[in-house]
N, C-alpha and C positions, 0 to 999 in steps of 0.2 A: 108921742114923738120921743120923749124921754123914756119911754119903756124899750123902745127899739135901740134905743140907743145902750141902756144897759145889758138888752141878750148878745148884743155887737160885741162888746165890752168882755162879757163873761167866757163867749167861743174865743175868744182870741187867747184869754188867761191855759182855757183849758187846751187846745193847740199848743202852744207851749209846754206846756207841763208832757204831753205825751212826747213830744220831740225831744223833749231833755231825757227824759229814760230810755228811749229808744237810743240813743247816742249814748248813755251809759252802758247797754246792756249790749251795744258793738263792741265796745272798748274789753268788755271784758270778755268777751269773747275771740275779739282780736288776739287780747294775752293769752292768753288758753293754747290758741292756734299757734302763736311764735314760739312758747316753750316747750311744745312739739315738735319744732322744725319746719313749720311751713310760715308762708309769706303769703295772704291773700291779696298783700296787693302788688304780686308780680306777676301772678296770674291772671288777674283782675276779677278773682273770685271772692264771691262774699265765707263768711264761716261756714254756712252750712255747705257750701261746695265743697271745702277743704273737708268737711268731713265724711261726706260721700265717694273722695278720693283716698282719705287712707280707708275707708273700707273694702274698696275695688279692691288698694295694694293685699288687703290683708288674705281675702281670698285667693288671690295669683298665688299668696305665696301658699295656702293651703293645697292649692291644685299641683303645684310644683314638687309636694314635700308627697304628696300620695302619687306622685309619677315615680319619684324615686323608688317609694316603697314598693311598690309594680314592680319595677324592674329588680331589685334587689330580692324580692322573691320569685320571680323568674328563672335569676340565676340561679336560686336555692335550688328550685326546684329542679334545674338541669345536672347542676349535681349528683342530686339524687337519683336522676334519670343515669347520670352516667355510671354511677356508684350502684345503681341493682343490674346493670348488665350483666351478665354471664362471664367466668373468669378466662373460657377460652376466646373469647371473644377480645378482651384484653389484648393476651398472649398473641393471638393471631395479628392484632393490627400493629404491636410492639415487632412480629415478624417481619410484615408486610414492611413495614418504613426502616427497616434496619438492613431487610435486602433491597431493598430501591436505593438506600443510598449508598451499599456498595454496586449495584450496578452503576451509577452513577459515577464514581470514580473512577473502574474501570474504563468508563466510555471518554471520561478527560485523557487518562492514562494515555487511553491507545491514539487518540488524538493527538497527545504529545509526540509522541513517536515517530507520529506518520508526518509531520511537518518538521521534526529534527534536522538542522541542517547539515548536520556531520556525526561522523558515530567511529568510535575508535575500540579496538580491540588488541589483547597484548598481543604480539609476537608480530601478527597480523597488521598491524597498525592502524591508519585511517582512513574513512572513507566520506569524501565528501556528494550532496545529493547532486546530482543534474540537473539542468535548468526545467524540465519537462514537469510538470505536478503528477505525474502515473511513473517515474522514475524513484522507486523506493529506495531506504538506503538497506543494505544485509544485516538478516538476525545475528543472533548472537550465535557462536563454533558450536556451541551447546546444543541450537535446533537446531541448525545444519546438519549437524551430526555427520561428518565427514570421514570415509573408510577408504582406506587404499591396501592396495590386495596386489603382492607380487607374484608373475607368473613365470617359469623357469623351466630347464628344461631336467632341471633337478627338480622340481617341485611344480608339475604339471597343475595340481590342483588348487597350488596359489597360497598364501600365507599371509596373513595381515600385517601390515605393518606401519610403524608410529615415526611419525617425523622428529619428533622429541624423544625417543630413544629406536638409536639405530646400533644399540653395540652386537647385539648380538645377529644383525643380518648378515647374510651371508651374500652378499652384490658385486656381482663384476662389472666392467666398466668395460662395456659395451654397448651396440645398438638398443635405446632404448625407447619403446613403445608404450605411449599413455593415452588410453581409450575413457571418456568421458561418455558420458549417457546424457539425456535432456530434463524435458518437463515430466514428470508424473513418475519417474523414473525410481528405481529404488533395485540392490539387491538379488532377490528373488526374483523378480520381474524381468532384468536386465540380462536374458542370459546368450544375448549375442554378443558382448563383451567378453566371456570365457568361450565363446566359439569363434572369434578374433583373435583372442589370445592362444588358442589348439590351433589353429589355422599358420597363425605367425609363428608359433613353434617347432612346425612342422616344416616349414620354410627357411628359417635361419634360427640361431644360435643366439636369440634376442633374451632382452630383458622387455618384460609388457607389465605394466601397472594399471589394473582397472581403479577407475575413481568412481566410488557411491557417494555423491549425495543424498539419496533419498529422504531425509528429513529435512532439507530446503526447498528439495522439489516439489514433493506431494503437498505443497499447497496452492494457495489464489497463483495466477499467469504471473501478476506484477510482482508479487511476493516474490517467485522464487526468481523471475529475471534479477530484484533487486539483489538476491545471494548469491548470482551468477560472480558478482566480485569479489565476492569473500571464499568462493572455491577456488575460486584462479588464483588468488594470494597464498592460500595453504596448499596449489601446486605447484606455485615460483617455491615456495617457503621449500619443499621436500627436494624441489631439483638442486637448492643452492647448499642444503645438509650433503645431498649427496655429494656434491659436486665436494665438499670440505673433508667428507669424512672417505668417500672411493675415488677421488680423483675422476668425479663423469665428466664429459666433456659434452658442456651445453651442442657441437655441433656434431653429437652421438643421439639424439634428443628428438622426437616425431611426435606428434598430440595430435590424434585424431577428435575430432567432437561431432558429436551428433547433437540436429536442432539448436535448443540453450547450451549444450555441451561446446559447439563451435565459437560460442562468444566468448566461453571459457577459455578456450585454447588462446582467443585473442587475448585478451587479458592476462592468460596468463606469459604468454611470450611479450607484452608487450615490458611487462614488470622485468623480466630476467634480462629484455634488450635495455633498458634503463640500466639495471645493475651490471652491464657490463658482460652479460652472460647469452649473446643472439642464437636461440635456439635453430636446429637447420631447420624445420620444417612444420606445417600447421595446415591438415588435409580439414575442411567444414564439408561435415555430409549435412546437404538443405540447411543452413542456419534460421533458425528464427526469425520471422519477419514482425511478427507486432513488438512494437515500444524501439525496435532495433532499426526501421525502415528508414530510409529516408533520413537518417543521423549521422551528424560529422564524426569521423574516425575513432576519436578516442571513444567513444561511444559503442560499437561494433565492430566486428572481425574485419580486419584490415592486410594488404599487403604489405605493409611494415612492422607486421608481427613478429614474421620470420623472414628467416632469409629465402623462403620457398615457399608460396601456403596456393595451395590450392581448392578449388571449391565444386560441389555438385550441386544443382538447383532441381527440384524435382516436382513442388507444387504451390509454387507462388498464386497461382488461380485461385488456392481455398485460403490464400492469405494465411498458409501455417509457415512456409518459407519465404525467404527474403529476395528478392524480383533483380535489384543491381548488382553488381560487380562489385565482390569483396574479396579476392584475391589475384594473385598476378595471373591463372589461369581461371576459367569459366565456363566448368562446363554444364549446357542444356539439355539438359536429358529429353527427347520428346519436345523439345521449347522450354520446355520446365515449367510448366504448368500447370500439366494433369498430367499421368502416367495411364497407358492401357489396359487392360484388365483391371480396373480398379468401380467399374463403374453401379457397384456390390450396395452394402448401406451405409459404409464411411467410405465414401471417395478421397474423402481429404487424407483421414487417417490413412489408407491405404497408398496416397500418390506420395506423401509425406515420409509414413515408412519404408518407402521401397528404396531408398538411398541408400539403405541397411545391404541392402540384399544383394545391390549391384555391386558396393564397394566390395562384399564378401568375396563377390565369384571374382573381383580381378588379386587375391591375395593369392590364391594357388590357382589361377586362369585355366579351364577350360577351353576358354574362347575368349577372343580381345573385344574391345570397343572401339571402336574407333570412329572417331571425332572430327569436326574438318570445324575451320576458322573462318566464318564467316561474320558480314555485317548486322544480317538479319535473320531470322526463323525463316519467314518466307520465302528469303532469294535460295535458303539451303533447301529448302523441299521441292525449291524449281532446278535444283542441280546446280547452278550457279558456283557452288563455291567448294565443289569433289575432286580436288588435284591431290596428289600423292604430296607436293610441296606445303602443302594446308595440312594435312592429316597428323593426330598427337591421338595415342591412345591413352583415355581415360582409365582413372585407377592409380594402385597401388606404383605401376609401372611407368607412370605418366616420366615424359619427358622434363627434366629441370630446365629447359630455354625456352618450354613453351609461354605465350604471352596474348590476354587476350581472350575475345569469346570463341567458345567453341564449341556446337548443336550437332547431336547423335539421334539415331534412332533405336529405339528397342524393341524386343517382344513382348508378348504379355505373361508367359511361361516362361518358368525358369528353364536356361541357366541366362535368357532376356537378354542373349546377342543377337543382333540383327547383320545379315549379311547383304551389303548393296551389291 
């Protein structure tokens, strides 16, 4: 019994003894751990956990440091990639991105432009847009490029001449006739303007001024309608030098315009009757119908342009002519819709220009036109409306009391008088 009692005795002694070093040999391990920066018991890890974590960290941080390294020779390497390229190859894309971005301004540029709401010019003044977004405002006198060319009966073949130096013209102050041209118009092209002007000379003791835009015309439709107001201001601008420097007398004054030409003539008598100056008269052969249709006055050729303006309609059906009533007379050639003989490879072009042709034959008349005042096309083809009290002949020789619409028939050959 006392033997058992002494190995009892001895395990307990040695129990102890191993619990005491064990609990020394945390402690010191513990410090170890804290003046490294960790706390195993916030984690509730014993040492060796704490040191199984900084070695995780240590490798994260090795994998991190050879990530860098990767990529930073990556880039090296792309350098080099880009640095043995070929030298035109360089050149070429230093090209390529230096005309991209002046295309690119350009395209702001002309975007500025076209949403400009006002644009002013010297002498000429200013021009504000129209409410319409296809209403452009006019280029600058520079495109336009504007010629005016007197025709006499001293100087048949016409002289050019400058509204800002008029000393040396030689101008009388007389009946004076100013023939405008349209769209595409220019020039060389325009030469039924000097066989208007032969034709008028031949007829009376006139002054006739052809007016060339052709560098406003011969562009985009909207374009040049938009410079249709800046040719009408430098034709008020030359009637009102003259009128200072030869004594004209705006009611000595006639403006014929053909197509965009006719909007001209509006515009431009509407300026000179502001300034005090109401031209007598404004003949529109077919005016222009697109951007011009369907628009309030100041906008298009009107009867209070002049004190007279009359109009011929010739083929509003291809929509190159304007379909309403834009003078105190109106006449419908055919309806004014399509013209006959026209029905070739441009019908429009053809019904379009044939306005040209009719007003020619009434300046030295072979034969008359004659017109009657009805309500409608129809009720005129049913006879309805053929009284001698109705009838005004179309033309040059038109009646000044006539008022109102008024439907003709023509040939399809010239000289395209029809006899009822």
């Amino acid at each position: 019994m006392s033997s058992w009692i002494l190995v009892l005795i001895l395990g307990l002694l040695a129990h102890a003894h191993s619990s005491t070093h064990d609990a020394d040999d945390f402690n010191e391990r513990d410090i170890a751990a804290r003046s490294e920066g960790y706390d195993p018991s916030d984690n509730g890890l014993e040492g060796d956990g704490v040191a199984d974590l900084r070695l995780d960290d240590a490798f994260e941080d090795d994998d991190i440091n050879n990530e860098l390294d990767n990529n930073e020779r990556e880039a090296e390497d792309g350098e080099r990639r880009l640095d043995a390229r070929p030298g035109w190859i360089r050149r070429l894309v230093r090209k390529v991105v230096k005309h991209g971005r002046k295309v690119v301004r350009k395209v702001i540029k002309k975007v500025k432009k076209i949403f400009r709401r006002k644009v002013c010019y010297k002498t000429y003044g200013c021009f504000k847009r129209f409410k319409m977004p296809w209403d452009l405002l006019p280029q600058s006198p520079r495109k336009v490029n504007t010629k005016f060319y007197l025709y006499t009966r001293e100087n048949r073949n016409g002289k050019r001449i400058y509204p800002l130096r008029l000393n040396s013209l030689k101008f009388k102050n007389r009946k004076t006739i100013i023939i405008v041209h349209g769209w595409k118009g220019h020039y060389a092209k325009e030469k039924w303007i000097r066989l208007y002007a032969a034709l008028f000379l031949k007829r009376g003791n006139f002054n006739v001024i052809g007016v060339y835009w052709g560098g406003g015309a011969r562009v985009g439709y909207f374009t040049a309608a938009g410079n249709t107001r800046l040719v009408a201001a430098q034709i008020a601008y030359l009637v009102k030098r003259l009128r200072a420097k030869y004594r004209l007398c705006c009611s000595n004054v006639h403006v014929i315009g053909y197509s965009l030409g006719a909007h001209i003539a509006g515009y431009a008598g509407r300026r000179l009757r502001l300034a005090g100056c109401p031209i007598a008269r404004i003949t529109g052969l077919d005016p222009a119908g697109p951007v011009f249709a369907r628009r309030s006055r100041r906008v298009r050729l009107d009867s209070s342009d002049a004190n007279f303006v009359d109009v011929l309609h010739t083929s509003y059906l291809y929509f190159r002519g304007i379909k309403g009533r834009c003078g105190d007379v109106d006449f419908y050639v055919n309806g004014g819709g399509a013209q006959p003989g026209c029905a070739g490879k441009s019908p429009a072009s053809c019904s379009h220009g044939r306005v040209v042709d009719l007003f020619k034959n009434t300046i030295l008349p072979k034969c008359r036109f004659k017109a009657y005042k009805c309500s409608s096309y129809l009720w005129f083809l049913l006879g309805k409306c053929r009284s001698r009290s109705r009838m005004a002949y179309m033309g040059y020789d038109v009646s000044k009391r006539a008022r109102g619409k008024y439907y003709l028939l023509t040939e399809s050959k010239e000289p395209y008088c029809y006899y009822y």
